[in-house]
N, C-alpha and C positions, 0 to 999 in steps of 0.2 A: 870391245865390241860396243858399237850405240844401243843404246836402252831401247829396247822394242816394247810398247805397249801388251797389252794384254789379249788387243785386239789382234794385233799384226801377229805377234807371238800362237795366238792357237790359228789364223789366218795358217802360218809355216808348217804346226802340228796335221792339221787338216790335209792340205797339200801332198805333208810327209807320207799321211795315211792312204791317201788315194796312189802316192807313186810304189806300195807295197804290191807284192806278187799279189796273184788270187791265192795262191797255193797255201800264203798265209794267212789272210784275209778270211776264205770262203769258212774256213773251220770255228770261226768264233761267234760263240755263242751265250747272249746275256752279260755283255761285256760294254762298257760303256767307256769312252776317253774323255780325260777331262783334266784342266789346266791350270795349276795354282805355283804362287809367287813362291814360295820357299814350303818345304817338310816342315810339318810341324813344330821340330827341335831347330830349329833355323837353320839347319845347316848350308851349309854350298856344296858339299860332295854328295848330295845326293842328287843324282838327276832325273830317277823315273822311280814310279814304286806299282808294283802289280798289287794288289788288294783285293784277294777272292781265294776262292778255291781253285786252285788244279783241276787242270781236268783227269788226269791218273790217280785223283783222289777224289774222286765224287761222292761215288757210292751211289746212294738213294737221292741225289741231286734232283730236284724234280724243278713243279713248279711254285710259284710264289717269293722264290729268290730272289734277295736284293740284287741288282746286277754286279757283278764283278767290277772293279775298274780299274784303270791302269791310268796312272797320272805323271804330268812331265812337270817337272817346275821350271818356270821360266827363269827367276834370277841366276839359280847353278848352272843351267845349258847357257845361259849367257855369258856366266864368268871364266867358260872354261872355249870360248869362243871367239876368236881374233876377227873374222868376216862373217859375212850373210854366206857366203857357201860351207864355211867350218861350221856355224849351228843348224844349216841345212842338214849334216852329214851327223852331226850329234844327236841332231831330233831322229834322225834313219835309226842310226842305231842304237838309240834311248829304244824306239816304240818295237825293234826287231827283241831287245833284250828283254823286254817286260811281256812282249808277247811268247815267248818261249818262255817265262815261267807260269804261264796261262796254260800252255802244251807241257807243262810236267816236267820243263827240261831246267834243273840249278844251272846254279854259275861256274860248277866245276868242269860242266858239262860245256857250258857255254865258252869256257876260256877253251876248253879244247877244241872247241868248232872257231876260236878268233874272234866272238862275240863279246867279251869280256875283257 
C-alpha cells in the first residue's frame, strides 16, 4: 500500500468515524480519537489501542477526567493493507474494535461477535 501521510491517513480515520452507526457513536462519552505512526514498542501488529476506563468499570467516574482515547497507528494499518478500500475497511474495524472495549466488551467477546 502507498505511504499515506498523516494528513490523508487521520483525513480516512475521520471519514471512518462519521460512516459509524449512531447506535455506536451516540453512547461515547470523554473519549477523544487520535492518530500516531507506530505503539510505543514499535511494533506493526498493533493497530488500535483503547486507553481509558471501561465503561462497566467506572464506578465514581465523574468529572475532571482526562478523556479516554482510542488511537489508530497509521504505519500497522498500512502494512497490513494492499488498497485504499482494504485500509478503509481496517480503519472500520480498528475504530469498531477499540470502541467495544470502551463498552466493556474484550476480545473474547469480540472474536465471538467476528470482531476480532
Amino acid at each position: 500500500m502507498e505511504n499515506l501521510d498523516e494528513q490523508q491517513f487521520e483525513a480516512l480515520v475521520v471519514e471512518g468515524l462519521d460512516a459509524l452507526s449512531d447506535e455506536i457513536v451516540d453512547g461515547l462519552d470523554n473519549v477523544v480519537f487520535v492518530t500516531e505512526d507506530r505503539p510505543e514498542d514499535g511494533s506493526l501488529s498493533v493497530l488500535g489501542l483503547y486507553d481509558g476506563v471501561a465503561l462497566t468499570e467506572r464506578g465514581q467516574y465523574g468529572f475532571g477526567e482526562l478523556p479516554d482515547r482510542i488511537i489508530l497507528f497509521r504505519e500497522p494499518l498500512l502494512a497490513v493493507s494492499e488498497s485504499l478500500d482494504e485500509l478503509k475497511e481496517q480503519i472500520h474495524i480498528t475504530l469498531v474494535h477499540e470502541i467495544a472495549h470502551y463498552y466493556g466488551i474484550d476480545d473474547e467477546q469480540l472474536h465471538e461477535l467476528g470482531w476480532a
